[in-house]
LOMAR-944057 format. One record per residue (C-alpha): residue number from 0; residue in one letter; x, y, z. Coordinates in steps of 0.25 Angstrom, whole numbers, plus 2048, in hexadecimal, padded with zeros to 3 digits. Example, Ala and Ser with C-alpha at 12.3 -4.5 7.8 and 13.67 -1.06 7.14 Angstrom:
# LOMAR-944057
0_a_831_7EE_81F
1_s_837_7FC_81D
END
This chain:
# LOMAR-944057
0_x_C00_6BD_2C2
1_x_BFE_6BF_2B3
2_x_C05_6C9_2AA
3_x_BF7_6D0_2A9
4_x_BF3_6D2_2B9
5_x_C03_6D6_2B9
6_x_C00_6E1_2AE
7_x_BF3_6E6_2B5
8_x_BFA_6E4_2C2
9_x_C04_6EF_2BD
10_x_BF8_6F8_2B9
11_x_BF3_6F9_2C7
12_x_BFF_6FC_2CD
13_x_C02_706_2C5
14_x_BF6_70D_2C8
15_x_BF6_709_2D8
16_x_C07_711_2D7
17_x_C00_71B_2D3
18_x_BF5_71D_2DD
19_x_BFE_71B_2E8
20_x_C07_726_2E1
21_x_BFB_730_2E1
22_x_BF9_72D_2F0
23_x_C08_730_2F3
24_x_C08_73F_2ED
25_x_BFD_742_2F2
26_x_C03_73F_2FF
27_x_C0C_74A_300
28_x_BFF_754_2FF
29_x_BF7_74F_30A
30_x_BFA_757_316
31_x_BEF_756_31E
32_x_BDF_750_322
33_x_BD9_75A_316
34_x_BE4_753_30B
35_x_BE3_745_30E
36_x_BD4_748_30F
37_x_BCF_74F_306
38_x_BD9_755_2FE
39_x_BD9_762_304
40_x_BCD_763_2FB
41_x_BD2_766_2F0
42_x_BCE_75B_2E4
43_x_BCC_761_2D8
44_x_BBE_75E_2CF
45_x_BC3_751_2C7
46_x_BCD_74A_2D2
47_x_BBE_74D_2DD
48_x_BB6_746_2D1
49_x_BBD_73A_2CD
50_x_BC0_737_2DC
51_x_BB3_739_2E0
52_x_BAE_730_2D6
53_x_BBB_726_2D5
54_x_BB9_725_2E5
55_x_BAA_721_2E3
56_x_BAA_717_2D8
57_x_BB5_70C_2DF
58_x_BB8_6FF_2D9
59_x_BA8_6FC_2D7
60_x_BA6_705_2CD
61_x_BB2_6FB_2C5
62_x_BAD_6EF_2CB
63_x_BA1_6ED_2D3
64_x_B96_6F5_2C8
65_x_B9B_6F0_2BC
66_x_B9A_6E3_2C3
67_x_B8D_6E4_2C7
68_x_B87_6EA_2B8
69_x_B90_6DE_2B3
70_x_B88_6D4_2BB
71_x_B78_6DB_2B9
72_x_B7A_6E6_2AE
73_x_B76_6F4_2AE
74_x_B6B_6F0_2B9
75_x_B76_6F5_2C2
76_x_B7C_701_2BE
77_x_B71_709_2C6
78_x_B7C_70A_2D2
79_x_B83_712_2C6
80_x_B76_71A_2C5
81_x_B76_71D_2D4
82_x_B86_721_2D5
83_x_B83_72B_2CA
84_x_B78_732_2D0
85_x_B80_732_2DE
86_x_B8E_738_2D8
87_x_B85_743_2D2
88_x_B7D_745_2DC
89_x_B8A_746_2E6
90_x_B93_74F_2DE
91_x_B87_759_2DB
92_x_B7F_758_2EA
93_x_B8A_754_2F3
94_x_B99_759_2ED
95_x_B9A_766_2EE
96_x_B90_76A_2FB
97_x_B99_760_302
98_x_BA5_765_2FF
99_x_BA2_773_304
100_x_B9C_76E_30F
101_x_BA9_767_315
102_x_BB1_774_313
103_x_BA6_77E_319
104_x_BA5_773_324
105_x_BB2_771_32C
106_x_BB9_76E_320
107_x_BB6_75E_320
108_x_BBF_755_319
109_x_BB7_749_31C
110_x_BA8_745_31A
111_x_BA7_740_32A
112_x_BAD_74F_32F
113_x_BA3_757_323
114_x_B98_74F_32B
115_x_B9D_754_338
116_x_B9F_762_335
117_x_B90_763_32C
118_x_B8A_75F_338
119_x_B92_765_343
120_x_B96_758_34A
121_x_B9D_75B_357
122_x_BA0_74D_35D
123_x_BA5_746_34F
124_x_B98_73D_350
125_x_B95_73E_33F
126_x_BA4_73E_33E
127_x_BA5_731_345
128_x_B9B_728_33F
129_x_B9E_72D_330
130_x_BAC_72A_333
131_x_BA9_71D_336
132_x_B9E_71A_32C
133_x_BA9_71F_320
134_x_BB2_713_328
135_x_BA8_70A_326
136_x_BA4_70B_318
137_x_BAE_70F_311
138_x_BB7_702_318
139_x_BAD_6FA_30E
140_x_BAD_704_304
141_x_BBC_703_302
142_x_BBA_6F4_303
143_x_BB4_6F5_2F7
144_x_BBF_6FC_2EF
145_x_BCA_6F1_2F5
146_x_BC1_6E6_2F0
147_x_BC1_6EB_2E4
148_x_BD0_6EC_2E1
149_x_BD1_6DF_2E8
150_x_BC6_6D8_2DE
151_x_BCF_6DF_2D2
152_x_BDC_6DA_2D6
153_x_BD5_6CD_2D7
154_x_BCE_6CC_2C9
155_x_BDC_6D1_2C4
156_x_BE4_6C9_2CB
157_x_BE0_6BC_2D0
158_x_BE0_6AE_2C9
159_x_BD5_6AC_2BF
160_x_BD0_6A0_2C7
161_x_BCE_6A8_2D3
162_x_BD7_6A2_2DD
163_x_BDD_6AC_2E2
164_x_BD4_6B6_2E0
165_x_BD3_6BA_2F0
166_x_BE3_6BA_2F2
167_x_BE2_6C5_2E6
168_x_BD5_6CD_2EB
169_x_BDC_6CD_2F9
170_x_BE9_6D4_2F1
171_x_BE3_6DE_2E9
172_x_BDA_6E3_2F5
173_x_BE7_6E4_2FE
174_x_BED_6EC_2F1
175_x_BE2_6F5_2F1
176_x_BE3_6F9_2FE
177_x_BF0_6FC_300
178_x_BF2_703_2F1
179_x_BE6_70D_2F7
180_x_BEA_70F_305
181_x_BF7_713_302
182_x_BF3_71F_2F8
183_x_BE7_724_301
184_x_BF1_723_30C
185_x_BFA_72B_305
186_x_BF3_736_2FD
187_x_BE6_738_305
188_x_BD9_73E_2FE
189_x_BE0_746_2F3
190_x_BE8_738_2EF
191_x_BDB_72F_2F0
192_x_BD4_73C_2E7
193_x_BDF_73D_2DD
194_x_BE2_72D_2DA
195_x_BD1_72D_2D9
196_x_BD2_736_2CE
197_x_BDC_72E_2C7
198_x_BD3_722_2CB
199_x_BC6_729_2C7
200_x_BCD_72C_2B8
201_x_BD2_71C_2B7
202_x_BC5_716_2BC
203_x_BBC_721_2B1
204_x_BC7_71C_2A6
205_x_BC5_70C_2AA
206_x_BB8_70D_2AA
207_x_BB3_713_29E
208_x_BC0_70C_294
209_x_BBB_6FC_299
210_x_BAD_6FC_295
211_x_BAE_703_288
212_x_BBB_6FB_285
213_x_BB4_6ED_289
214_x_BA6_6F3_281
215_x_BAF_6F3_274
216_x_BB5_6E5_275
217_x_BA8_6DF_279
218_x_B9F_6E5_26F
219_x_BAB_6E3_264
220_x_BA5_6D5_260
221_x_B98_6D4_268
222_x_B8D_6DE_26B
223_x_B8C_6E1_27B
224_x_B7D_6DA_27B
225_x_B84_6CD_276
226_x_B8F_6CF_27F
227_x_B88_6CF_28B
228_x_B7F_6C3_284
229_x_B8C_6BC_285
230_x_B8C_6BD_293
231_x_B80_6B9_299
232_x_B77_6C5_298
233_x_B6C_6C1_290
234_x_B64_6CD_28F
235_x_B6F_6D8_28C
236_x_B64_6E2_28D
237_x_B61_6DE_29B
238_x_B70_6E3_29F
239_x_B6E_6F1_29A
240_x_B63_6F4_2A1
241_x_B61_6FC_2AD
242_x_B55_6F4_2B4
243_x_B59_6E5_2B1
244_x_B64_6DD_2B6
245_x_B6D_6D6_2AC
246_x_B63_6CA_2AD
247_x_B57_6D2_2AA
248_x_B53_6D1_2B9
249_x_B4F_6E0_2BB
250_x_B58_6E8_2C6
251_x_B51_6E8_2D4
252_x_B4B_6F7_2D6
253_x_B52_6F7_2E3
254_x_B60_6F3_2DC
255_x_B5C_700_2D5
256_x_B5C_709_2DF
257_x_B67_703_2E8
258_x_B71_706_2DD
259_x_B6C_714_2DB
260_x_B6C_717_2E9
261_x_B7C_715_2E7
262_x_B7B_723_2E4
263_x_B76_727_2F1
264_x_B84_723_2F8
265_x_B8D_72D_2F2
266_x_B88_738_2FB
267_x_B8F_730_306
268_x_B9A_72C_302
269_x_BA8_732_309
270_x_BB1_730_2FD
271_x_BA8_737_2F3
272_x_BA5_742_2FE
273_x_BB2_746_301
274_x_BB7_749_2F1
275_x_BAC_752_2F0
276_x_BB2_75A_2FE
277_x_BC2_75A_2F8
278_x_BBC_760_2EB
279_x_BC5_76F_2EC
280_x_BB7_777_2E7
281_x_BA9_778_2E4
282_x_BAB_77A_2D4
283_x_BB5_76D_2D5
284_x_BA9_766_2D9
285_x_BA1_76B_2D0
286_x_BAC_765_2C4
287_x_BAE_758_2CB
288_x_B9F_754_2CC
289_x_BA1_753_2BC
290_x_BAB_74A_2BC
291_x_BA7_742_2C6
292_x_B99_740_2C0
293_x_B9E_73E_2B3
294_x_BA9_735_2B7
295_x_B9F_72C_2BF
296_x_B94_72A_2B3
297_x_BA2_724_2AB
298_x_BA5_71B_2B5
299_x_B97_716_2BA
300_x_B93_713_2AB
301_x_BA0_70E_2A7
302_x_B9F_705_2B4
303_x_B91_700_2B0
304_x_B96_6FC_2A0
305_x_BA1_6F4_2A6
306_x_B98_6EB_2AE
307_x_B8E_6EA_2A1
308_x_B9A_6E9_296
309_x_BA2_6DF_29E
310_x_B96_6D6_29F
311_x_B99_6D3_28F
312_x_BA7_6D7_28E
313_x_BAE_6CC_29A
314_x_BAF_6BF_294
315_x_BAF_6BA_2A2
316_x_BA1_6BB_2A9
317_x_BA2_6C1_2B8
318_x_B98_6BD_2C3
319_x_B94_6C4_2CF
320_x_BA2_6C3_2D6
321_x_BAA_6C6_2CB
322_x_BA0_6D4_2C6
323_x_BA7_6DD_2CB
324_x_BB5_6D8_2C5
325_x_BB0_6DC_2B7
326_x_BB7_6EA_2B4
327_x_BC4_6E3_2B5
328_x_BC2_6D7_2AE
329_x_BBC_6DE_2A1
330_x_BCA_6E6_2A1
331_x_BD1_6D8_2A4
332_x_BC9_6D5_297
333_x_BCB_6E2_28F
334_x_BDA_6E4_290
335_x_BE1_6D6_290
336_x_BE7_6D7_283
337_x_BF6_6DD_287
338_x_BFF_6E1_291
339_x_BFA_6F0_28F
340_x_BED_6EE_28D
341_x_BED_6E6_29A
342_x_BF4_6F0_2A1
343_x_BE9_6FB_29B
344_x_BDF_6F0_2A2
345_x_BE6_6F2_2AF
346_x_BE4_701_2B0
347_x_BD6_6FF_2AD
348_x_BD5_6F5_2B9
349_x_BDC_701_2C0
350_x_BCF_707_2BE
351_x_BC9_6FE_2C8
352_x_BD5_701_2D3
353_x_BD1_710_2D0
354_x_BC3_70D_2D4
355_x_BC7_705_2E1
356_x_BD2_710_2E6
357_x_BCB_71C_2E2
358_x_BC0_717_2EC
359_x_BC8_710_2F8
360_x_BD2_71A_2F9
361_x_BC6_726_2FB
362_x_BBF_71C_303
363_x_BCB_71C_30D
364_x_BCF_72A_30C
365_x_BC1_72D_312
366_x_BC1_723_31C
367_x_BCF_729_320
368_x_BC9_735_321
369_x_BBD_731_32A
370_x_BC6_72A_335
371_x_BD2_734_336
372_x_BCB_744_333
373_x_BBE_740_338
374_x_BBE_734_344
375_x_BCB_735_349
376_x_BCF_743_348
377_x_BC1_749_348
378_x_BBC_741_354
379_x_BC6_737_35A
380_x_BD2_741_35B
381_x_BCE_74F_357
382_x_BDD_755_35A
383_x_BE3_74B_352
384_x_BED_750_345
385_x_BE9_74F_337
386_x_BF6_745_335
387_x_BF1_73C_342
388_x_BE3_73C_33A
389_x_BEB_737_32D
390_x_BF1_72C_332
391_x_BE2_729_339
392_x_BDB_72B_32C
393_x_BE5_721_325
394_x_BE4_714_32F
395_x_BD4_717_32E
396_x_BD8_714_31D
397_x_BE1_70A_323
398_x_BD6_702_32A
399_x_BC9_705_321
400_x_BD3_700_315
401_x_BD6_6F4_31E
402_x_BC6_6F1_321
403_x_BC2_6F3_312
404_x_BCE_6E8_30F
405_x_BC8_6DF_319
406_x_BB9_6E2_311
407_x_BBE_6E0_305
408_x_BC6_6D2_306
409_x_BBB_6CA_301
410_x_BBE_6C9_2F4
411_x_BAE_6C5_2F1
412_x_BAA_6D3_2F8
413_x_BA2_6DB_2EF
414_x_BA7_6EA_2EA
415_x_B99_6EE_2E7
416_x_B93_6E8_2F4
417_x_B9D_6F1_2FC
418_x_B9E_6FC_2F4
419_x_B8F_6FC_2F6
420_x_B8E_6FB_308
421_x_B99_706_307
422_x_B91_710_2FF
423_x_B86_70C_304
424_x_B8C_710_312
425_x_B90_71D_30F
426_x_B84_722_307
427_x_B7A_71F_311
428_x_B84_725_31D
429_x_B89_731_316
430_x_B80_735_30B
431_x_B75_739_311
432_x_B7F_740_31B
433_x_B85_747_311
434_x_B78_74B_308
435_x_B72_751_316
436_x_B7E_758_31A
437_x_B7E_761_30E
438_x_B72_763_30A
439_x_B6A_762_319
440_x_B6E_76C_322
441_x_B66_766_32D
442_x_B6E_759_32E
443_x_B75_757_33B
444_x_B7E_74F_342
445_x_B75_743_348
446_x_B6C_742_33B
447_x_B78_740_334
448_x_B80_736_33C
449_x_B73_72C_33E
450_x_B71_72D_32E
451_x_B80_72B_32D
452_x_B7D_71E_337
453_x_B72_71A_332
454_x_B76_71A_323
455_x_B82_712_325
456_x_B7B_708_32E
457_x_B71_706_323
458_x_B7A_701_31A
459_x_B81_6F7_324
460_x_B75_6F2_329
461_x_B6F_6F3_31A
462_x_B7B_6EB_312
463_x_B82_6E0_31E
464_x_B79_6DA_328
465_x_B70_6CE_324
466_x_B64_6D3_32D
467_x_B57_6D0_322
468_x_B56_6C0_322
469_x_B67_6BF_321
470_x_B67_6C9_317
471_x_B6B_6D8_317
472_x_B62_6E4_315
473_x_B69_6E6_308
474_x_B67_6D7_301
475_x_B58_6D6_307
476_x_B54_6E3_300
477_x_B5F_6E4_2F5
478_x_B5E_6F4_2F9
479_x_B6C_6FC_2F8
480_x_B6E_700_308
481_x_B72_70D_304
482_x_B64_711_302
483_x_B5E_70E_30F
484_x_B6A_712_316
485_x_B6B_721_30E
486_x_B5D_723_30F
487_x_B5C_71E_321
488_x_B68_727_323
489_x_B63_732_31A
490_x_B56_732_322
491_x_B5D_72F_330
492_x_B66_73D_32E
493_x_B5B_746_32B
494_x_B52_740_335
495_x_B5C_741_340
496_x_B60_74E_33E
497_x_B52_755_33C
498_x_B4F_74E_34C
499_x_B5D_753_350
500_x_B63_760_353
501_x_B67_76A_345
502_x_B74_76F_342
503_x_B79_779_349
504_x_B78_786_341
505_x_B88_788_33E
506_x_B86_77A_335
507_x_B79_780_32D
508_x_B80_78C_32B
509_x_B8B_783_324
510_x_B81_77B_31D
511_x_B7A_786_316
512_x_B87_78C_313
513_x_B8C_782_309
514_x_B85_787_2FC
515_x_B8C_793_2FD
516_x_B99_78D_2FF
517_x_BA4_790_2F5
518_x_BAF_786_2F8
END
C-alpha cells in the first residue's frame, strides 16, 4: 500500500471513529421503541432537512449521475429535474399532514402501523404486506449503498492493473457493513439522524468545492469547449443541451419521461416519510422544507457539473464500467500534490462515505422497524416487551444487511440500476398509498393493500423476467417501470375501494379533523 491510500486511509478512519462515536452517546438515551425509532419525535428543522435529504441522495448522487452526465451530457440530468419536483412536491403536500396524521392516529412510529390505524385495519393484513414489501426493497436499496462503498475502496485501493480489484471490492463492502451496523445498532433513529446531518453538511461541502476547484484548473490554460474537444466530444454544443446526447443523437422521449418520473417515488419512500413524522412541530417543518429544497438544488446541480467537467478535466478516459468512479478520481487528480493536500482529498472522498451511510443506515433503521414494531410485536406477538421487539428489530438489520451484502458482491453490479428497482418499488407500492390516505377519505383497507400488491408486483414483473422475445418489460419498451406500476396501483386502490365497503365513520371523523390539528 502506498504512502497516499495510507494517508486517505487515515481520513476515513477518522471520520468512520467518529460516526461509531455519535452512535455510542446516543445509546444511553434510547429508552424505549419511540427513541430508537423515531426519536421521540423530536428532530429539530435542520437535523429533519439534511437527514431527509442526506438519506435520499445515497452514493448515486456521488457516483452513479455524474457517471452517467459524464458518459451522454446534460441529456441526462432530467432525473435531476424529476427529484426536484418530487422533494418539493413532498415537503409542501406530504410532510406536514402526515405528520399530524401519525399523532392524531394512534400515535404511529412507523409508515406499515400509520397504514393500519388510517384505515382501521383489525387483523394486521396492511400491516403485514408493507412489512414485507419494505423488506424486500429496501434489502436491494441497501445493496446499493454497500456496492458503492465497496466500488470506492476498490478504485482507491486496488492495483492499478486491476488484479486484485475483486479481493478489494469484497473488503470495502465487509467494512461498510460492519462500520454501519454498529452505529445504527447502537444509537437507533436519533444517531442515524444526528450522523445524517454531519453527513448532509460534508457531502453539500464536497460537492460544491470539486467542480468549481477542477473548473479553475481546467480552464486555466484551455477553454472548456476545447477541453472537452480533447476528449472525444466533437461537438461540444451537443453536451450542453438538454435534448441531445453527447453524440448528437437526440434523447429518446421516453428517456425523458422515465427520468422525471423519478419524482413520483418520493411519495413512497419509508426513510423520507418517517423524517417528516419525528419533526417536534408544524412550524419546524415549515423551516425545514427550506433547507431541504435549498440544499437539494446545490447538490443535484453540483452533481450534474462533475459529470460534464470531469469529461475535460480526467486525463484518463472512463467508459461505461468505470462511469461511475469519476467523482473520486477528479479528486485523485485535484489533490495529489502533498501529504496535506492529499489528506484534504481524503475528506473529500469521505463525502462519498457520507452519502452511502447516510442512506444504508436509514434504510435499516426502517426495515428494523417494520419487523420488530410492526410484524412481530403488532401481529406475531402482540404481548411482547418493547426490549424483546429491540433485540427482533436488530437480527431483522442483521439479516436484510446480510441479504444486501450477498446483492452487492458482484463487483460489476450496477449502483444506478439498483437504486433504480428499489425506488421504483417503493414509489409504486407506497406512493400512491400515502397520497390517497391523506387527501382521500374514501380509501380503505382492500383498495389499498391490492394497489400496495399490485404496484410492487409491477415493477418485479416490470424490471426481472425476460418474458417479451428473452427480454424484460423494461429493455423491450425502455419505459422506467415506476410508471406503470404507480400509475396500476394508483388505479387499483381507488377502484377497489369505491366496489368495497367505506370507512367506518370514527376514521372520516379523523380524517376531516387534520386541518385543524395544531401539533
Amino acid at each position: 500500500m502506498t504512502i497516499t491510500n495510507i494517508i486517505i486511509l487515515s481520513a476515513f478512519a477518522v471520520y468512520m471513529l467518529m460516526m461509531i462515536i455519535i452512535g455510542f452517546i446516543y445509546s444511553k438515551n434510547t429508552k424505549n421503541n419511540e427513541d430508537y425509532f423515531l426519536g421521540g419525535r423530536n428532530l429539530n428543522s435542520w437535523t429533519a432537512a439534511l437527514s431527509a435529504q442526506a438519506s435520499d441522495m445515497s452514493g448515486w448522487l456521488l457516483m452513479g449521475l455524474p457517471g452517467s452526465v459524464y458518459l451522454a451530457g446534460t441529456g441526462e440530468v432530467w432525473i435531476a429535474v424529476g427529484l426536484l419536483i418530487g422533494t418539493i412536491l413532498n415537503w409542501y403536500l406530504v410532510s406536514s399532514r402526515l405528520r399530524k396524521y401519525t399523532i392524531v392516529s394512534g400515535n404511529s412510529l412507523t409508515i406499515p402501523s400509520f397504514f393500519e390505524n388510517r384505515f382501521g385495519d383489525k387483523k394486521g393484513v396492511i400491516k403485514i404486506i408493507s412489512s414485507i414489501i419494505i423488506a424486500i426493497f429496501f434489502a436491494v436499496y441497501t445493496a446499493s449503498a454497500f456496492s458503492s462503498g465497496a466500488k470506492l475502496f476498490a478504485t482507491l485501493f486496488a492495483n492499478q492493473d486491476g488484479s486484485n480489484y475483486s479481493t478489494v471490492y469484497l473488503i470495502g463492502l465487509a467494512v461498510a457493513a460492519v462500520v454501519i451496523l454498529v452505529y445504527t445498532f447502537m444509537g437507533g433513529f436519533k444517531a442515524v439522524c444526528t450522523t445524517d446531518f454531519i453527513q448532509g453538511m460534508l457531502m453539500l461541502v464536497a460537492i460544491l468545492a470539486v467542480p468549481i476547484l477542477a473548473y479553475i484548473v481546467l480552464t486555466y490554460n484551455t477553454s472548456f469547449s476545447g477541453a472537452l474537444a480533447q476528449h472525444g466530444i466533437t461537438n461540444p454544443e451537443y453536451y450542453f443541451d438538454f435534448f441531445k446526447n453527447a453524440d448528437g443523437t437526440p434523447v429518446d422521449w421516453r428517456t425523458i419521461i422515465s427520468n422525471l418520473a423519478w419524482g413520483l417515488g418520493y411519495f413512497g419512500m419509508p426513510h423520507i416519510l418517517i423524517r417528516f413524522m419525528a419533526v417536534k412541530s408544524d412550524a419546524e417543518i415549515k423551516k425545514s422544507r427550506k433547507i431541504a429544497i435549498v440544499w437539494v438544488i446545490l447538490s443535484l446541480v453540483a452533481s450534474c457539473l462533475i459529470g460534464l467537467i470531469a469529461r475535460g478535466f480526467l486525463t484518463a478516459d472512463l467508459d461505461g464500467t468505470t462511469s461511475e468512479t469519476v467523482f473520486i478520481r477528479t479528486i485523485q487528480q485535484l489533490f495529489s500534490e502533498n501529504y496535506i493536500i492529499i489528506f484534504i482529498g481524503g475528506i473529500f472522498i469521505c463525502g462519498i462515505l457520507a452519502a452511502i451511510m447516510s442512506t444504508a443506515d436509514s434504510q435499516l433503521l426502517v426495515t428494523a422497524s417494520a419487523v420488530s414494531e410492526d410484524m412481530y410485536k403488532g401481529v406475531i406477538r402482540k404481548e411482547a416487551t418493547e426490549k424483546s421487539a429491540l433485540r427482533v428489530g436488530k437480527i431483522a438489520v442483521l439479516v436484510v444487511a446480510v441479504i444486501a451484502f450477498l446483492i452487492a458482491i458482484d463487483p460489476n453490479s450496477s449502483i444506478m440500476g439498483l437504486v433504480s428497482d428499489a425506488w421504483a418499488g417503493f414509489g409504486s407500492a407506497f406512493g400512491p398509498i400515502v397520497l390517497l390516505a391523506l387527501f382521500w377519505k374514501r380509501t380503505n383497507t382492500a383498495g389499498s393493500v391490492a394497489g400496495m400488491i399490485v404496484g410492487a408486483a409491477t415493477v418485479i414483473l416490470w424490471d426481472y423476467p425476460p418474458i417479451i422475445n428473452g427480454a424484460t418489460i423494461y429493455a423491450a419498451t425502455n419505459l422506467y417501470s415506476l410508471i406503470p406500476g404507480f400509475i396500476l396501483s394508483l388505479i387499483v386502490t381507488v377502484v377497489v375501494s369505491l366496489l368495497t365497503k367505506a370507512p367506518d365513520k370514527e376514521i372520516i371523523k379523523t380524517f376531516e379533523s387534520i386541518k385543524e390539528v395544531e401539533v
